[in-house]
C-alpha positions in Angstrom: -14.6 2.6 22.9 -14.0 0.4 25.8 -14.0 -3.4 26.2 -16.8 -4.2 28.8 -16.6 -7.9 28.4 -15.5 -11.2 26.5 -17.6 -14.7 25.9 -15.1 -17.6 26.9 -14.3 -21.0 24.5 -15.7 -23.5 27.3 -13.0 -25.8 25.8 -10.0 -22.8 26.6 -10.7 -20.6 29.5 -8.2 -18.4 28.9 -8.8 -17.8 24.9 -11.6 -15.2 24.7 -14.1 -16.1 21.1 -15.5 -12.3 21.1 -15.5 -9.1 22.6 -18.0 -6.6 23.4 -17.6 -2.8 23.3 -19.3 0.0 24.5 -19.5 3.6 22.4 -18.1 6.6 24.5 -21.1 8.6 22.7 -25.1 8.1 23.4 -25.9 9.6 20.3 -27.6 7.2 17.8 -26.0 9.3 14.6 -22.5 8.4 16.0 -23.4 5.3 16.9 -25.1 4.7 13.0 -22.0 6.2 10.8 -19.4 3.6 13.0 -22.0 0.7 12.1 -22.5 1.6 8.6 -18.7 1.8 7.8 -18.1 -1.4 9.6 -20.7 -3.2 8.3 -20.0 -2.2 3.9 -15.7 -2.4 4.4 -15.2 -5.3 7.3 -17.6 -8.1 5.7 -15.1 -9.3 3.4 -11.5 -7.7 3.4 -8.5 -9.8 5.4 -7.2 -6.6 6.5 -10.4 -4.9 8.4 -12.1 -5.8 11.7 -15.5 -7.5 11.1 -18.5 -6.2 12.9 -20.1 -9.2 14.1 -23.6 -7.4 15.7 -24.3 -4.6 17.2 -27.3 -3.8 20.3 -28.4 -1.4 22.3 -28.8 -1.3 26.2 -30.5 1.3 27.8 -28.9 4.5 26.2 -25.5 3.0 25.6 -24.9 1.1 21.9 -22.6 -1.9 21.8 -20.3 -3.1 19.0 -19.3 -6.9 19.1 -16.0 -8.0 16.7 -13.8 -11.4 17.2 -11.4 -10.7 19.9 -7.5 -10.4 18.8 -4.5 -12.3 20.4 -3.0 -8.7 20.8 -2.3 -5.8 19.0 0.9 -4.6 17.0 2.4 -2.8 19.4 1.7 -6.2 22.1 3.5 -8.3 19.4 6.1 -6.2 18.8 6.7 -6.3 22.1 6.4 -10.1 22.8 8.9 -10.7 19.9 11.3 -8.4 21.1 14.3 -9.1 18.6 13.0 -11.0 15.6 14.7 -13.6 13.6 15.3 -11.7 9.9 14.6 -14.8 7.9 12.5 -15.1 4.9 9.6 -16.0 6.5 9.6 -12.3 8.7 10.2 -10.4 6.4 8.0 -11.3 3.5 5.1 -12.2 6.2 5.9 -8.4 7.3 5.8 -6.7 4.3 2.3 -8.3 3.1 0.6 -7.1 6.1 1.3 -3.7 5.6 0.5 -4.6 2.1 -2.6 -5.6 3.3 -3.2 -2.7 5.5 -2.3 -0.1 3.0 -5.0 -2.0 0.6 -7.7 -1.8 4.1 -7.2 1.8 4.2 -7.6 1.7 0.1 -10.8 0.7 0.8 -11.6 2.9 4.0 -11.2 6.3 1.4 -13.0 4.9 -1.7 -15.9 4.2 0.4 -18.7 6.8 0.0 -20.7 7.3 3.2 -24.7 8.3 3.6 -24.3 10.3 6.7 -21.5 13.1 6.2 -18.4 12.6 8.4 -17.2 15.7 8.9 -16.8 17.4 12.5 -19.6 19.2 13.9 -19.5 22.1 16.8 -16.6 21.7 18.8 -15.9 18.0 18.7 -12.0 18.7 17.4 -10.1 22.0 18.9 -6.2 22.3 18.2 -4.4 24.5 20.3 -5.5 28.1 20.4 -9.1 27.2 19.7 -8.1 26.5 15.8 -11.1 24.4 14.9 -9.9 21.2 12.4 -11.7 21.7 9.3 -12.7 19.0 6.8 -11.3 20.2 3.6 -14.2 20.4 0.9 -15.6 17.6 -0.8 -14.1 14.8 1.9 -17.4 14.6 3.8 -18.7 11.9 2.0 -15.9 9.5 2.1 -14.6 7.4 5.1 -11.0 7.6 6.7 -9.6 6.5 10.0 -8.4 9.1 11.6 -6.2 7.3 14.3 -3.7 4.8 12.7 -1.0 3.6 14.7 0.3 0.1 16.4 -2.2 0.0 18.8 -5.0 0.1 16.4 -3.9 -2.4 14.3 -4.6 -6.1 15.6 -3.1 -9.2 15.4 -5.4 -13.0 15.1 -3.5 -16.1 15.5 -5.9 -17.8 13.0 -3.4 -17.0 9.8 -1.4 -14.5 11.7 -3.4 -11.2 10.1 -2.8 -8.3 11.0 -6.6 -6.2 10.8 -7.2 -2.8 11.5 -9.7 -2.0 13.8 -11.0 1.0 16.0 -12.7 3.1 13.3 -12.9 6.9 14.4 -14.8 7.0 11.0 -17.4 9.4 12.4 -15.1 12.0 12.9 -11.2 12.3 13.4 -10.1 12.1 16.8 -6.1 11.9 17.2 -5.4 13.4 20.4 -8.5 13.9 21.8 -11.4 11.7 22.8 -14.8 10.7 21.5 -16.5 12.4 24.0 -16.5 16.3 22.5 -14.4 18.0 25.0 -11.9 20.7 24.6 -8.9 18.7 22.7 -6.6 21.4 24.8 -7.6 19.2 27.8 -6.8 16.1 27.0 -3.6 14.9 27.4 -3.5 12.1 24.7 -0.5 11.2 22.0 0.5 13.4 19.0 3.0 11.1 17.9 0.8 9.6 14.5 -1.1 13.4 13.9 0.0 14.9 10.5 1.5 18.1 10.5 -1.7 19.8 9.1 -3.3 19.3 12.4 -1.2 21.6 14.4 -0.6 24.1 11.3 -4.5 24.4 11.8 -5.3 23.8 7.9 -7.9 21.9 6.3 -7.6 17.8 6.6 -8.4 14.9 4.4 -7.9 11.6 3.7 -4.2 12.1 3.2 -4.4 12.5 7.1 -4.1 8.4 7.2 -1.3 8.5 4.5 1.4 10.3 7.0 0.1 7.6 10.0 0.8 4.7 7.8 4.1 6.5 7.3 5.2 6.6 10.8 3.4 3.4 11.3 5.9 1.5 8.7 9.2 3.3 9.6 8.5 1.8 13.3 7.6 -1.2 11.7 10.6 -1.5 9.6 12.8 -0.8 12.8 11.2 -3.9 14.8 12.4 -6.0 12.0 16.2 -4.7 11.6 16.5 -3.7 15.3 14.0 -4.8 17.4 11.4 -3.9 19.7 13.8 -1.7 22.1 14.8 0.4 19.5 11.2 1.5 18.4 11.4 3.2 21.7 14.7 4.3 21.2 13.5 6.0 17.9 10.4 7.9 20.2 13.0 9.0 22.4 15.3 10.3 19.5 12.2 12.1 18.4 11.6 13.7 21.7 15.3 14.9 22.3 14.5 16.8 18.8 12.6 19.2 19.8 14.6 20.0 24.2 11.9 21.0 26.4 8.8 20.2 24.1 9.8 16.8 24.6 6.9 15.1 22.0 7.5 12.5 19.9 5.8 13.9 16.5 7.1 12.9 13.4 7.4 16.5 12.2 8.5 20.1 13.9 6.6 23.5 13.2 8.4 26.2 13.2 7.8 30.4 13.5 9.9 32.7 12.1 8.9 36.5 13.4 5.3 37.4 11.3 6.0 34.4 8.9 3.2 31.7 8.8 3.9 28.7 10.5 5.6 25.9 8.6 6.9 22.5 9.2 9.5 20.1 8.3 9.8 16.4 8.7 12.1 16.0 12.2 15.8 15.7 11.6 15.8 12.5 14.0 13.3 10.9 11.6 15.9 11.8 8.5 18.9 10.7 11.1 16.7 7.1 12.4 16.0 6.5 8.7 19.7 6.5 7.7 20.6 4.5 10.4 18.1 1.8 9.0 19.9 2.5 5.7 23.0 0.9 7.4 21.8 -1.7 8.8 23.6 -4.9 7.5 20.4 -6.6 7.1 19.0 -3.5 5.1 17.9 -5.2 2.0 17.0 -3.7 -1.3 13.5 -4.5 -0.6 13.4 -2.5 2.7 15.4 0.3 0.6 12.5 0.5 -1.5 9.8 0.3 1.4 12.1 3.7 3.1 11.9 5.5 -0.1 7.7 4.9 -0.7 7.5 6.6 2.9 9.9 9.3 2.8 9.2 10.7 -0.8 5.8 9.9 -1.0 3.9 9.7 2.6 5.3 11.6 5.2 5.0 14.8 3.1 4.4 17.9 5.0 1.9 19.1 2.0 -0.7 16.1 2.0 -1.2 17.3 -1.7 2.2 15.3 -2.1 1.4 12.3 -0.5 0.2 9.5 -2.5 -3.1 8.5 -2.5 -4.7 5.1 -1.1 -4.9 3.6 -4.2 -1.5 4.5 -5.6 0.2 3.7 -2.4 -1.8 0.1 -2.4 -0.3 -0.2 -5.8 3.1 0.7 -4.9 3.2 -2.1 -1.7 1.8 -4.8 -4.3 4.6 -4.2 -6.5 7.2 -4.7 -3.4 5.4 -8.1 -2.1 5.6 -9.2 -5.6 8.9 -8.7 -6.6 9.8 -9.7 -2.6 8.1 -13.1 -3.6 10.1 -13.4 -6.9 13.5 -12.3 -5.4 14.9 -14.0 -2.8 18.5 -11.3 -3.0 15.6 -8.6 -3.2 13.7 -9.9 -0.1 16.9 -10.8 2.0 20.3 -10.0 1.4 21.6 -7.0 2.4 22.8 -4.0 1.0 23.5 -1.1 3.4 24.5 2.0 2.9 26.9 4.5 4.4 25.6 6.9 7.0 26.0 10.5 5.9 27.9 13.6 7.6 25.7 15.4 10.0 26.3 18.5 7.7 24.5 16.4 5.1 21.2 16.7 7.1 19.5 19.8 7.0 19.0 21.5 10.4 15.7 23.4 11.3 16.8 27.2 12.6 13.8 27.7 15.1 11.4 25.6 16.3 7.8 26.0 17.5 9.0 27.5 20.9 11.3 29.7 20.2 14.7 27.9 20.2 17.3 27.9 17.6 19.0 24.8 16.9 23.1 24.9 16.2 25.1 22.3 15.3 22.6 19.8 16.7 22.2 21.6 20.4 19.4 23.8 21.5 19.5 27.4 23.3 17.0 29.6 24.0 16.7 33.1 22.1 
């Protein structure tokens, strides 16, 4: 979707009331499943964009929502080094309280029009087709979480999620049904199942909101700069690849292809451990997404509803707790031989002692 527009407050120029955006696709079915979805889940949850109305001009159809201050990623930018007070971190861990309970409701809600992928709308490399695994037609998911997609109003300082790809899952390529090889886009937030070629499911958004946190959690030891610091770490992971995925497939001779969660994300997540701010709150938060979302078998990753359970537990006792919420408690980094080391990744090159050569 793309912003054509916004109706000004007479009273502030500069402070858009609304936005208007236009659909990529002319075809009234895609155009229905993204109203429908937005219309059941937005009306009353804090967490989800609200679809104020919806038109069509001509043979283009136009969604209209209240327009953000910026999104996660802008705000993360604008506070570059936050203050670690109470008030930060407790306001930081109910929004993605809140937006683990919005996607809650995203994959409990049964759709009329199936939302599966049709022709070639989705090709992986290779020409793999994505595949909906069976019996996940009929329930909605987003498809594309990350900081961009998740937007910040100054009325109550809410973080909502917004840009529903519910009609279809569309991480790194776009609405409009071409060839996914083409498109240039960003893996960084795609599960590993994607590029392994197996069937996906809701558990897709689970390992998003993984990634999504852990860059979350790293604003509010480190700051802004480091988020980037911790794509680049990411990217050096892999030599010539250069990506920034959260995971590394590997090929072994005839072997299947397998993955494993990136040593720099096991590394980036010890260094948070250290941190002297590293509370036993955010402890807690690192375990939730290392044992039970970023799971390279989605059959491992919690569900919604557990994981919505999980994050109410931690605002709770975070409200309850003021040494829980705030004082520190790091811990020490371990030995590099500690961390397991991948022996080949997906191009071919062996990995030794933390260096790369080819074979």
């Amino acid at each position: 979707m793309i912003a054509l527009k916004s109706i000004t407050n007479i009273a502030q120029e500069s402070q858009p009331l609304i936005v208007d955006k236009r659909l990529f696709s002319t075809e009234k079915i895609e155009f229905l499943k993204e109203k429908t979805i937005l219309d059941a889940l937005g009306r009353d949850h804090p967490n989800l964009i609200q679809l104020l109305a919806s038109y069509q001009k001509g043979e283009f159809y136009h969604l209209i929502f209240p327009c953000a201050d910026c999104n996660l990623r802008t705000y993360w930018e604008k506070n570059a080094m936050p203050n670690f007070d109470k008030e930060t971190v407790l306001w930081s861990i109910r929004q993605m309280s809140g937006i683990a309970c919005a996607i809650d409701r995203i994959h409990t809600f049964r759709v009329k029009i199936d939302l599966n992928v049709n022709g070639e709308v989705r090709l992986l490399d290779g020409g793999v087709k994505l595949r909906v695994k069976a019996g996940e037609e009929k329930y909605g998911r987003h498809g594309d979480i990350k900081p961009e997609n998740i937007l910040l109003f100054k009325d109550g300082k809410v973080l909502k999620i917004t840009d529903f790809g519910l009609g279809r899952f569309h991480g790194r390529d776009s609405r409009s049904g071409i060839d996914g090889r083409k498109v240039h886009g960003t893996l960084t937030y795609e599960p590993p199942e994607c590029s392994l070629g197996k069937s996906v499911s809701r558990k897709y958004d689970i390992w998003g909101l993984g990634c999504l946190f852990l860059e979350f959690v790293t604003w509010l030891l480190e700051g802004s700069a480091k988020v980037d610091e911790f794509a680049n770490a990411r990217g050096l992971d892999v030599g010539p690849l250069n990506d920034d995925t959260f995971f590394t497939v590997f090929t072994g001779g005839d072997a299947e292809e397998s993955a494993e969660v990136r040593v720099a994300v096991i590394e980036w997540v010890d260094r948070l451990r250290f941190n002297d701010n590293c509370s036993a709150l955010i402890h807690d938060l690192l375990d939730l997404v290392m044992e039970s979302m970023l799971r390279i078998d989605p059959e491992k990753r919690k569900t919604a509803k557990k994981l919505k359970e999980e994050m109410g537990k931690l605002v709770a006792r975070a409200e309850n707790s003021r040494t829980y919420l705030m004082k520190g408690v790091p811990r020490p980094l371990r030995t590099p031989l500690d961390v397991k080391k991948p022996s080949t990744s997906r191009k071919g090159v062996r990995w030794a002692d933390g260096q790369t050569s080819a074979t």
